[in-house]
C-alpha angles and dihedrals in degrees: 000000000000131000117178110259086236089062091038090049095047093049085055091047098048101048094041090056085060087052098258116146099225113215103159135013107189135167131275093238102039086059097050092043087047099048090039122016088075102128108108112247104354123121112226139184127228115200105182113186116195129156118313089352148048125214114212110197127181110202139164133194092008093304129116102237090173139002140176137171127217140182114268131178095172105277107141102205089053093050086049096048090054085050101058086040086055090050093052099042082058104044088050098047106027130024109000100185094046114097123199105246109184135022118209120187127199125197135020102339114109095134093076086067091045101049094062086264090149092045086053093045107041095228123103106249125213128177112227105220125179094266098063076077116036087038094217139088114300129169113255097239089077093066092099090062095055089115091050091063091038085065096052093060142057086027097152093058100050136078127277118216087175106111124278090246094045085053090049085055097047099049091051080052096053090046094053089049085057099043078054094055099048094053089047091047093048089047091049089050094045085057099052086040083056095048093047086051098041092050083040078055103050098033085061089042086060099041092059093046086052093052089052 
């Protein structure tokens, strides 16, 4: 995975001008493959329809194997025809004997489902929503930003396009947050340790005044 440093510089630039405090930058599709291509072995498709255009990623093992981006305005036959373009263009280039086995659409697209897309096409069809990964009730107008929460987890595991020297920085960062929380941790537990002794101390004072 690869973003010109000028790109890469000018998204740093931009949030932290809005007072963000920027730690990853990662890709579109490596977020989607990482969050939902998890089953071991199976070659999926990720179809992601935003606004104006659609992101069709294939993916295994949680990584991003292909991926191409088209024009799209919402038509659903379009957007099927450039699937099953798609599935052709990578059988025939790259892995022949591998065959797509899931599709797994994100946004507002249900209608693909709906208009017998996964009968045409041969290959079982679900649509991600939010709450595949929170796990809880959400309301269905979130679903579009279903990418948006898969970039706020898993952050450890993907890849960083932010610049070696910014990821030194921020992992000596990161130690000394650590080394801070220690200290705090081991003052918070010499308090308690104090108390404990202190309330030990005056519970046998007054024992012994009560013996006398």
């Amino acid at each position: 995975t690869a973003s010109p440093q000028d790109v890469v510089d000018a998204i740093i630039v931009a949030l932290e001008r809005i007072g963000c405090s920027v730690i990853a930058i990662d890709t579109h599709s490596d977020v989607l493959a990482r969050l939902f291509s998890t089953k071991p072995h199976i070659l999926s498709m990720l179809v992601s329809v935003e606004p104006g255009k659609a992101t069709i990623i294939i993916a295994k093992n949680t990584i991003a194997r292909f991926a191409t981006m088209i024009p799209f305005n919402g038509d659903a036959p379009v957007l099927e025809k450039k699937i099953q373009e798609t599935i052709h263009y990578y059988r025939d280039r790259k892995e022949s004997t591998k065959k797509i086995e899931e599709i797994v659409l994100f946004g507002d697209i249900q209608s693909l489902i709906i208009g017998g897309a996964q009968q045409r096409l041969g290959i079982p069809i679900r649509w991600a929503t939010i709450r595949d990964i929170i796990g809880t009730f959400a309301k269905s107008e979130l679903n579009p930003y279903v990418v948006n929460i898969g970039c706020a987890t898993q952050q450890k595991s993907s890849i960083n396009l932010l610049p070696n020297e910014r990821k030194e920085v921020l992992k000596k960062e990161n130690i000394h947050s650590l080394g801070y929380a220690y200290i705090r941790m081991g003052l918070a537990l010499s308090f308690i340790l104090i108390v404990i002794s202190g309330a030990i101390v005056i519970w046998q004072n007054q024992n012994i005044q009560t013996l006398e």
